[in-house]
C-alpha positions as CSV (number, residue, x, y, z in Angstrom):
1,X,14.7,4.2,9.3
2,X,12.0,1.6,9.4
3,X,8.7,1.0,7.3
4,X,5.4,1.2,9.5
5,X,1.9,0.6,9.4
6,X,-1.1,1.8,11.0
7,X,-4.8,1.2,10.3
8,X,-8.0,-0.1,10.7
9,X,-10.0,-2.1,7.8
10,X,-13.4,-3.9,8.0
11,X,-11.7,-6.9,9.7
12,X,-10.8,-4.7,12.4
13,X,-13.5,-1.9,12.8
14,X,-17.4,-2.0,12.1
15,X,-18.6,-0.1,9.5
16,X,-19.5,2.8,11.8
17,X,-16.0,3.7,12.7
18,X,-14.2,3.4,9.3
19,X,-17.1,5.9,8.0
20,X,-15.6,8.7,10.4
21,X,-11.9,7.3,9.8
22,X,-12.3,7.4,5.9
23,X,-10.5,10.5,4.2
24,X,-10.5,11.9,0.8
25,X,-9.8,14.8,-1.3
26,X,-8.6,17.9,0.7
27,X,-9.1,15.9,4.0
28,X,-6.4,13.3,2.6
29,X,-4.1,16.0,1.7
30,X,-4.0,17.2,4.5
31,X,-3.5,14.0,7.0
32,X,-0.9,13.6,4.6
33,X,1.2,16.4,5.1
34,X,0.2,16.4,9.2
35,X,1.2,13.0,9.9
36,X,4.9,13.3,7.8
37,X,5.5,16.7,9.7
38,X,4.7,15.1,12.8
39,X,7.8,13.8,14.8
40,X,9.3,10.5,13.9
41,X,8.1,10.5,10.8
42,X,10.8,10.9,7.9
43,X,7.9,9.4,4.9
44,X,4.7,8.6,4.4
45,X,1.6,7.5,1.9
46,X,-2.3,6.8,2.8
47,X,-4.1,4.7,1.2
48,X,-7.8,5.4,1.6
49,X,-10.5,2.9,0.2
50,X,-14.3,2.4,0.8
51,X,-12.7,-0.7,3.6
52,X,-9.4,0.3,4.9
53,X,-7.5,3.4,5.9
54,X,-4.3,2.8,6.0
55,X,-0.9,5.1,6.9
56,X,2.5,3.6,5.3
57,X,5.3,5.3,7.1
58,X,8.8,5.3,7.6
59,X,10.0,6.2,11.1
60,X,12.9,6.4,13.2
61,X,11.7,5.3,16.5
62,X,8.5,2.8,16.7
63,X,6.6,4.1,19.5
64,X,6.5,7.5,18.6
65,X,5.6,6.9,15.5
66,X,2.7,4.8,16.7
67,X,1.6,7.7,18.6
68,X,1.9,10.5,16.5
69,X,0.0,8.6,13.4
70,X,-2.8,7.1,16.0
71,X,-3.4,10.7,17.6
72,X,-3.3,12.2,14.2
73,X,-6.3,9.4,12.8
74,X,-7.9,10.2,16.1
75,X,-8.3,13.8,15.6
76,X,-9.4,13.3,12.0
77,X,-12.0,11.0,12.2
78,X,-13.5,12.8,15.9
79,X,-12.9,9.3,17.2
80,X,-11.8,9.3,20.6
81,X,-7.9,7.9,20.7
82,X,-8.9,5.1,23.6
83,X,-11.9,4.2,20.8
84,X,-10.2,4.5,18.4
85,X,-7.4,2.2,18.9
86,X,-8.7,-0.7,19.5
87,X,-9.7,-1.1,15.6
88,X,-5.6,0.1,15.2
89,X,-3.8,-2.7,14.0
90,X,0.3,-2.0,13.4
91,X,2.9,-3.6,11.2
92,X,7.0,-2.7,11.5
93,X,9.4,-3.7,9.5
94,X,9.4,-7.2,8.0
95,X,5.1,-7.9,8.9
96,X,4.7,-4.0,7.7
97,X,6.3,-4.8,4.2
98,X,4.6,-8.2,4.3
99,X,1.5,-6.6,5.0
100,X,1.7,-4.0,2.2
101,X,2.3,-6.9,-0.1
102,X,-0.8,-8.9,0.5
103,X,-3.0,-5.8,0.2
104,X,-1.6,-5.4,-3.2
105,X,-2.7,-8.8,-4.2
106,X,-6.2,-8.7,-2.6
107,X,-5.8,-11.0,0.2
108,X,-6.9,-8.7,2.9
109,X,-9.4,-6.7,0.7
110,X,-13.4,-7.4,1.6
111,X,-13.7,-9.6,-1.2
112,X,-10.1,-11.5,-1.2
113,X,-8.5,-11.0,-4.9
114,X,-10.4,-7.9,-5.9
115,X,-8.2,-6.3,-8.3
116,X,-9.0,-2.2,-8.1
117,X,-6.9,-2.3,-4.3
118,X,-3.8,-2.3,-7.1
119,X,-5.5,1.4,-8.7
120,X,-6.4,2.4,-5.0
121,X,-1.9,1.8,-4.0
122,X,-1.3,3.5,-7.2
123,X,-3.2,6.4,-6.0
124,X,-1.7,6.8,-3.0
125,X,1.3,6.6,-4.4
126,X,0.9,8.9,-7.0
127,X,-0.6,11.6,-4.2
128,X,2.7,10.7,-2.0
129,X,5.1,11.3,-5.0
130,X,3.1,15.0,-6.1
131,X,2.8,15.9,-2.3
132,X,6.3,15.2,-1.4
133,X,5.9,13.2,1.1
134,X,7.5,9.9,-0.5
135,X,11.1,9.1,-0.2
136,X,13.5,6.5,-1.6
137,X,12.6,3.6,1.4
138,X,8.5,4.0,0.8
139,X,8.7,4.3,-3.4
140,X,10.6,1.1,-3.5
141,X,8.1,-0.7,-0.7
142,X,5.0,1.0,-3.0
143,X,6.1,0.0,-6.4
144,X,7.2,-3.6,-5.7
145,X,3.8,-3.6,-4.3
146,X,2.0,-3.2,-7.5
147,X,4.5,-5.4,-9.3
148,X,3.9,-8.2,-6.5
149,X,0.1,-7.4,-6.8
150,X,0.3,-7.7,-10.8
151,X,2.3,-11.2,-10.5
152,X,0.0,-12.4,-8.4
153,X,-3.0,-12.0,-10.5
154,X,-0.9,-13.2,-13.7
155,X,0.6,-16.5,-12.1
156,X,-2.8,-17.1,-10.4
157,X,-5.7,-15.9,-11.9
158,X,-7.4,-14.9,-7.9
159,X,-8.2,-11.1,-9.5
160,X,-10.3,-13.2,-12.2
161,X,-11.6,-15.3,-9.3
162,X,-11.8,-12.9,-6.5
163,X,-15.2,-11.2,-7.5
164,X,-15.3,-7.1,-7.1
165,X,-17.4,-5.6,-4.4
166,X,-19.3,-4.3,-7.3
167,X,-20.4,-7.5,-8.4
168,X,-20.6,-8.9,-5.3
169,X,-23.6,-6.6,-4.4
170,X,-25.1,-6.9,-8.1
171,X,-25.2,-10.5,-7.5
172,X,-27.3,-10.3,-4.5
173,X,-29.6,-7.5,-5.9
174,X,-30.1,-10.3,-8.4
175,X,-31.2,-12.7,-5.4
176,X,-33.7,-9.8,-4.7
177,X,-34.7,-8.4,-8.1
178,X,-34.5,-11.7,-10.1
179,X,-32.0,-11.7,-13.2
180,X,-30.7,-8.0,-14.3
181,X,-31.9,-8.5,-17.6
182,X,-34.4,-5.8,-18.5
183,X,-34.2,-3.9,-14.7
184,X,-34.4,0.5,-14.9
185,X,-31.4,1.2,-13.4
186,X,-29.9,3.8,-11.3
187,X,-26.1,4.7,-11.2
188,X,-25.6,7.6,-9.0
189,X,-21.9,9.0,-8.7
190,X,-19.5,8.6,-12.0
191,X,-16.4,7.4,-9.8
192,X,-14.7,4.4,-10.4
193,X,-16.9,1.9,-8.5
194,X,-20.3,3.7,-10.2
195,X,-18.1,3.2,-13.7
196,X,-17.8,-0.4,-13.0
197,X,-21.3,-0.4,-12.0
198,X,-22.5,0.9,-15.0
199,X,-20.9,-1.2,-17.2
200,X,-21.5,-4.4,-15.5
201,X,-25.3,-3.4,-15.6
202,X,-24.7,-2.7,-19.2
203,X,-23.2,-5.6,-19.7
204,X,-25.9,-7.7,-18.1
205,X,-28.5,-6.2,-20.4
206,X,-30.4,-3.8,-18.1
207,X,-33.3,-2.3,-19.8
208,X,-31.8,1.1,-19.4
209,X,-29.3,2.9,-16.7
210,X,-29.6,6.3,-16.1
211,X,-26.4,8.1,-14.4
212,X,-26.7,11.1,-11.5
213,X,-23.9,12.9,-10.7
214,X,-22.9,16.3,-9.1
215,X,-20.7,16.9,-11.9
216,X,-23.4,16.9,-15.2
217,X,-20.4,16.4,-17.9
218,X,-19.0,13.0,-16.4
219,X,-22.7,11.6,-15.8
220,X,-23.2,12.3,-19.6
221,X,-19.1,10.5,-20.3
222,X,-20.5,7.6,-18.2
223,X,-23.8,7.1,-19.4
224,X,-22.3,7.8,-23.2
225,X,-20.1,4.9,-22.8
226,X,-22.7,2.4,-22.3
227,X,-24.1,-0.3,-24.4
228,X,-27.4,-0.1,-23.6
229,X,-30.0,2.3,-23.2
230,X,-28.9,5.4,-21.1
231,X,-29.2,9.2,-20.0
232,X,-27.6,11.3,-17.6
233,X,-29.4,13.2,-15.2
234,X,-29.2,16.3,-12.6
235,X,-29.3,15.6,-8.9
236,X,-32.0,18.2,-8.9
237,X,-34.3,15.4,-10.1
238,X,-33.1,12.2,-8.3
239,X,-35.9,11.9,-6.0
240,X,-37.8,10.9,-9.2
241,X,-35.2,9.0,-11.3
242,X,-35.3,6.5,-8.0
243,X,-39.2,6.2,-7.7
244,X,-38.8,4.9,-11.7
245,X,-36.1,2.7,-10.8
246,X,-35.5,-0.7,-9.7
247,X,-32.4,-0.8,-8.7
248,X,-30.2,1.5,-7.3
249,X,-26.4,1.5,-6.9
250,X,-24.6,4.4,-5.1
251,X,-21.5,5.3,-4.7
252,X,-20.4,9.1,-3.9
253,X,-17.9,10.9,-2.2
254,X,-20.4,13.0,-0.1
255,X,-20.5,13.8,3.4
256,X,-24.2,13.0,4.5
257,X,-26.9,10.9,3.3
258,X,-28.1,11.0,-0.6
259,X,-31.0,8.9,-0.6
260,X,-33.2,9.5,2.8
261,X,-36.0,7.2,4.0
262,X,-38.2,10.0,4.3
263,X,-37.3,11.2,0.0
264,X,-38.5,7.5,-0.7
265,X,-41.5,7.7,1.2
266,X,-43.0,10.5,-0.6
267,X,-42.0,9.4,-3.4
268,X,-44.3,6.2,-2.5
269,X,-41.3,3.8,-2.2
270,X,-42.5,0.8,-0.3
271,X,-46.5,1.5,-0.8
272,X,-46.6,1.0,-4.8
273,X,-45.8,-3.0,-4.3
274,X,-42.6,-2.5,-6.6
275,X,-39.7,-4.5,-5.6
276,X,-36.5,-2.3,-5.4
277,X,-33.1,-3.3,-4.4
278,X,-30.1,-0.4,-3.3
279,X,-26.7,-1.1,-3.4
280,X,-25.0,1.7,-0.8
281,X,-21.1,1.4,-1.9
282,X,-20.4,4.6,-0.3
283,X,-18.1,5.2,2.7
284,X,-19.8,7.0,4.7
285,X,-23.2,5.7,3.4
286,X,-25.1,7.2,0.7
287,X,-28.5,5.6,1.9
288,X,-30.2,6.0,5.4
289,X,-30.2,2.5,7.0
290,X,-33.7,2.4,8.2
291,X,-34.6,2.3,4.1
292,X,-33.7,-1.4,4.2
293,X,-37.0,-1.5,6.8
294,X,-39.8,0.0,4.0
295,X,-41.7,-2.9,2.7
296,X,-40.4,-4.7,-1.0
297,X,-37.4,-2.6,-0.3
298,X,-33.6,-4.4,0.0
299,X,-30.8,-2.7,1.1
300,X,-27.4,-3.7,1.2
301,X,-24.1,-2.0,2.0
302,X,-20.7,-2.9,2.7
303,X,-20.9,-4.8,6.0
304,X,-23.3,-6.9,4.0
305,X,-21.3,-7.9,1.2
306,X,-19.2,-11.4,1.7
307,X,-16.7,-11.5,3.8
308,X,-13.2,-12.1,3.0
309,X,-13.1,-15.8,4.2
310,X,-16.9,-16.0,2.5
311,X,-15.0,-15.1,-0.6
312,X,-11.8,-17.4,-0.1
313,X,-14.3,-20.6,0.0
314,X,-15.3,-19.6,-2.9
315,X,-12.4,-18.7,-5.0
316,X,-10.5,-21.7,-3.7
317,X,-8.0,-22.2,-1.1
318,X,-5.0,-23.5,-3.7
319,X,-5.4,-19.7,-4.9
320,X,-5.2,-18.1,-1.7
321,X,-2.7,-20.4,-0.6
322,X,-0.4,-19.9,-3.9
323,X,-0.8,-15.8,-3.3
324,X,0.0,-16.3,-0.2
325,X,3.3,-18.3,-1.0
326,X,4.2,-15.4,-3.7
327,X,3.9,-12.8,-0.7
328,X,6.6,-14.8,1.2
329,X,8.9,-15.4,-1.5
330,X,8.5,-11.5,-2.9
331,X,9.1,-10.2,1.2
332,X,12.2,-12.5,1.6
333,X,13.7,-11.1,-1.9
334,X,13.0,-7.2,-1.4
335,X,14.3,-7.6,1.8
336,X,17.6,-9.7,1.3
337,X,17.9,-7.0,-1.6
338,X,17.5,-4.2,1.0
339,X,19.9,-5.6,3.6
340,X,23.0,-5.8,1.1
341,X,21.8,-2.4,-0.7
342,X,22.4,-1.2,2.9
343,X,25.6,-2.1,2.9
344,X,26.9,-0.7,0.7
345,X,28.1,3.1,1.6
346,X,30.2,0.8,4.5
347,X,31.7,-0.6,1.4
348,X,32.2,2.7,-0.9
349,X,33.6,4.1,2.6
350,X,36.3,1.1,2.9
351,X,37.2,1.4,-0.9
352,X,37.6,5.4,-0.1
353,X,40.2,5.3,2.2
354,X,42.0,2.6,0.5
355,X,42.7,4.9,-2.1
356,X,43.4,7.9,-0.3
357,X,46.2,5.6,1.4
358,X,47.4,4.6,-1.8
359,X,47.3,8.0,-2.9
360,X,48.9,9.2,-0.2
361,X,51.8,6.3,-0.4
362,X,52.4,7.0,-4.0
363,X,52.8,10.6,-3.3
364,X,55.3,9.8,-0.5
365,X,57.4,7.9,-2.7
366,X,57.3,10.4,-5.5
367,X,58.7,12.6,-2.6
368,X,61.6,10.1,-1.6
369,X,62.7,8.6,-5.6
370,X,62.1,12.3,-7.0
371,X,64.0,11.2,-10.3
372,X,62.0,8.3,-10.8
373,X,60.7,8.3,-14.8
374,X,57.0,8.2,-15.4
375,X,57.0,4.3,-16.7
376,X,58.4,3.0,-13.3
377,X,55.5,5.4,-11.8
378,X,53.3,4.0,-13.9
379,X,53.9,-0.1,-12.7
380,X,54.5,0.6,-9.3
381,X,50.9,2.5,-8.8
382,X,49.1,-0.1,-11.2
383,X,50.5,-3.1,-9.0
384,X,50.1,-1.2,-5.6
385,X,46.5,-0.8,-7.1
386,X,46.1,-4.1,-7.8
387,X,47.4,-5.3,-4.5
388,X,44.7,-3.3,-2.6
389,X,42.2,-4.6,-5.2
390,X,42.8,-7.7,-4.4
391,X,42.8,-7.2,-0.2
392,X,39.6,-5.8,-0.6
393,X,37.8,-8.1,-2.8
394,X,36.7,-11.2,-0.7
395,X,35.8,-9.0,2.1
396,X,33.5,-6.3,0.4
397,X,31.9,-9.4,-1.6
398,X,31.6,-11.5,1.4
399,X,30.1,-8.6,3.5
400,X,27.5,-8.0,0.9
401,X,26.8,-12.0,0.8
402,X,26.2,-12.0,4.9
403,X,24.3,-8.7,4.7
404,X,21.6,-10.4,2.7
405,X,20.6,-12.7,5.7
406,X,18.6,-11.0,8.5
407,X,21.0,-9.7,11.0
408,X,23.3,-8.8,8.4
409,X,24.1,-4.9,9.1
410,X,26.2,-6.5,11.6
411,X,29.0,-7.4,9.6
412,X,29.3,-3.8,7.9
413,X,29.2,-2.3,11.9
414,X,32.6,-5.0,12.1
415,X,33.8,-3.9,9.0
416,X,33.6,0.4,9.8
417,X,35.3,-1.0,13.4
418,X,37.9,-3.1,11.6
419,X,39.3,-0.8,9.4
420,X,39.0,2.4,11.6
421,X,36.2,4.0,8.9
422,X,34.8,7.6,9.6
423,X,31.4,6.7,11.0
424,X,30.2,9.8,8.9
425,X,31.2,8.6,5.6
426,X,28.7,5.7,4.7
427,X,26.6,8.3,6.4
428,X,27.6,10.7,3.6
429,X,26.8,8.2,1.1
430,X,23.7,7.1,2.0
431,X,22.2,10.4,1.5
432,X,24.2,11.2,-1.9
433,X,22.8,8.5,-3.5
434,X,19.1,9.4,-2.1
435,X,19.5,13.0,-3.7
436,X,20.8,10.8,-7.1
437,X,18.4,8.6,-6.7
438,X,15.2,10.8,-5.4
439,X,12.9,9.2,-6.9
440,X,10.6,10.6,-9.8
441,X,7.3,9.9,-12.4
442,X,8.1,9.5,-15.6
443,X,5.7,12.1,-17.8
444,X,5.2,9.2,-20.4
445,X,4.8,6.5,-18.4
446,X,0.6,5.6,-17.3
447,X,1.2,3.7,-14.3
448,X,3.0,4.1,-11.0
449,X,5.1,1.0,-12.1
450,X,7.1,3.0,-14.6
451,X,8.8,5.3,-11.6
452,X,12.0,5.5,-11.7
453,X,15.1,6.9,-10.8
454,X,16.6,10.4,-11.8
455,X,20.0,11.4,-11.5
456,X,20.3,14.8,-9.8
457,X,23.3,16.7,-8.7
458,X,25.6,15.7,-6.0
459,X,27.0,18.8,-3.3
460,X,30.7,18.2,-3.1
461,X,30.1,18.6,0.5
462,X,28.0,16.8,2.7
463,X,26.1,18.8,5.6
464,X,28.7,16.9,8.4
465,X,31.6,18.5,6.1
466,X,32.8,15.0,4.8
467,X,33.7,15.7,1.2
468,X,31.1,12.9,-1.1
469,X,33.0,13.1,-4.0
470,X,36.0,11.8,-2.3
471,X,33.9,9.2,-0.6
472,X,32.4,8.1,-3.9
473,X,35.7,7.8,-6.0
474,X,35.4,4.0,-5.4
475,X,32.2,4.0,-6.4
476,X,32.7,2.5,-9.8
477,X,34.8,-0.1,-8.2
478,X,32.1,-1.3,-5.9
479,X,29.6,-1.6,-8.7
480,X,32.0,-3.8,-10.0
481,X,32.2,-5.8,-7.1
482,X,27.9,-5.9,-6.8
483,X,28.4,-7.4,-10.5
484,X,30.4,-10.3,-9.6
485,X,28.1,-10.5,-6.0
486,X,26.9,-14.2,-6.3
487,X,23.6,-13.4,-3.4
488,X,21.0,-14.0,-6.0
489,X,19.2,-10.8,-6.7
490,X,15.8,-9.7,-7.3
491,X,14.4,-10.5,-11.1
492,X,14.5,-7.2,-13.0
493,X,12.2,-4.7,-12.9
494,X,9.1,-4.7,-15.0
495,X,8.7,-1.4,-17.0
């Protein structure tokens, strides 16, 4: 099984075709389920933002994997599949883990170091984990994601650099408008991005912000939370809270236009002499393009905000550049850690039938010396025991030490050939310690970083018939071995 990518973002689509391609609510739902029923495809997570749609997968074969997710995006978003993929862009294996990396720290986000793309993976993941659609390979990729992401920001500071798209826009409506200070202004949607709108504009000391949303109770939440002036409003009357205001900032999940040219008009937008500045952060847009065109007016919407390397000049490139080296270093550990976590079942497998032999010997000589008193027993299995220990040591540490390199599952292909194994033990393995190991969300815990294992039931019998609990019986023994393993691990896990 391998971890795979496919997507298209605003650096590889224009902002017409990620409007059809973006997915939400119901819609995501149900991509999600169709695209890990589809063939190929053992896992998966999407992660949908107002920039990028993005399918994380794990597959079995490459190319049909490709096809099934591309046809799958293709049908969703109307887009014809020829059209469609050439905005496509696909990662596999070590470029797709590498990829989901920088995403978590911002590098490939519209405006590099943003920090809500960390709240958007956490999402995503939280939707894969309820859905059922995550397994062990994609939770590990997801949540060392959002710890990379969160080290990234800590050890460099690009989140506080890397301005949002929210301000971004604000900052040119200020170009437009003049300072923000005393500006009427309209927040319509209660999301996340209208939250942060809000607040900045609070926080900028606009004369008052009034707050319309389909939802009447979380307009009032928002517009309750603010510092300033402020009253929530019905949608019923928006066509006159925007003639009042100055500025408008919308961000909904609807499917058509909110804000027509032809509502301003008659509301005498663009006659009255009033400057007025809207910031469309909807995908698709909230505000008819051709509004931009009414005299005083300003419109801007995400293919006008900065681009990413806009955004890089200005943040810095020592920033970018020390992300960037964190994204290395943080790919190179996970997967070192994943090649010698791979390994392992080849090990528990080898350990297995060493002690069924020894079983079996000391059974045979019970069978031969039949008056032979229990202490003799007792230090001839120990030091048979301890013989085999010792046979077994340097090469189940030293296969775990090549395994970390790339190319290492070699060495635990020579090892099952070497020692005769039973192809279809590691094989039993693997999958006992996914079902121990499935991965679940702690109730308590806020944030997707505090998932984490829980134990659950082993079947004595695997579905190939190899008994597990005679293929685990080494299993202490091995975690023995990991414990004196000198490849340097992965730093623990942040809670």
């Amino acid at each position: 099984m391998s971890i795979l990518v496919v997507g298209l973002s605003h650096r590889s689509a224009p902002v017409a075709v990620l409007e059809r391609a973006a997915v939400a609510g119901d819609d995501l739902v149900k991509l999600l389920h169709a695209v890990h029923e589809s063939a190929n495809v053992a896992q998966t997570a999407i992660v949908s933002t107002c920039n990028r749609v993005e399918i994380y997968a794990v597959v079995d074969k490459f190319h049909g994997g490709v096809s099934a997710i591309s046809e799958l995006l293709a049908l969703h978003s109307g887009v014809p599949l020829d059209d469609l993929s050439r905005h496509l862009y696909v990662h596999y294996e070590e470029r797709a883990v590498q990829h989901v990396f920088a995403v978590a720290c911002g590098l490939e986000s519209m405006v590099v170091g943003e920090g809500q793309i960390l709240g958007q993976i956490r999402q995503a993941f939280r939707l894969a984990q309820d859905e059922g659609t995550l397994g062990r390979d994609l939770h590990d990729v997801l949540q060392q994601s959002l710890r990379v992401g969160k080290r990234a920001h800590h050890e460099t500071g690009i989140d506080k650099a890397g301005a949002s798209l929210v301000s971004v826009g604000l900052d040119i409506a200020a170009r437009h408008l003049g300072p923000l200070t005393g500006v009427r202004a309209l927040v319509v949607g209660a999301g996340s991005m209208s939250s942060l709108a809000a607040t900045t504009l609070s926080r900028a000391g606009a004369r008052e912000v009034v707050v319309a949303n389909r939802t009447h109770a979380n307009a009032v939440r928002l517009a309750g939370s603010l510092d300033v002036p402020s009253r929530a409003i019905e949608l019923s009357v928006l066509d006159a809270a925007i003639a009042e205001a100055d500025l408008v900032v919308s961000c909904t999940g609807a499917t058509g236009l909110v804000v027509t040219t032809g509502q301003l008009t008659s509301r005498g937008v663009g006659s009255d002499g009033r400057r007025r500045f809207f910031l469309d952060l909807a995908l698709p847009h909230d505000v008819e393009r051709s509004a931009g065109d009414l005299p005083d007016v300003e419109l801007a919407g995400l293919d006008d905000l900065r681009t990413a390397q806009e955004a890089a000049q200005a943040i810095g490139p020592e920033a970018v550049e020390a992300v960037r080296r964190i994204v290395c270093e943080e790919v190179e550990a996970f997967l070192s850690a994943a090649r010698a976590a791979a390994v392992a079942p080849t090990v528990v497998a080898l350990r297995s039938k060493a002690a069924e032999v020894v079983e079996a010997e000391l059974a045979r000589l019970t069978g031969r010396v039949p008056g032979m008193d229990d202490r003799a027993r007792g230090e001839i299995e120990q030091t048979v025991r301890r013989v085999v220990d010792k046979l077994l040591h340097a090469p189940t540490v030293r296969v775990k030490e090549l395994a970390a390199a790339p190319g290492g599952d070699s060495y635990a292909d020579a090892l099952r050939e070497l020692f005769d194994l039973d192809p279809k033990a590691p094989e039993a393995v693997a999958r006992a310690d996914m079902r121990e190991e499935e991965p679940k969300l702690d109730p308590g815990c806020a944030e997707a970083d505090c998932v984490s294992p829980v134990s659950a039931p082993r079947s004595a019998t695997a579905p190939d018939g190899v008994n597990v609990e005679t293929v685990n019986a080494q299993a202490a023994s091995v975690r023995a071995v990991s414990a004196r393993d000198t490849v340097p691990g992965r730093e623990g896990d942040e809670k």
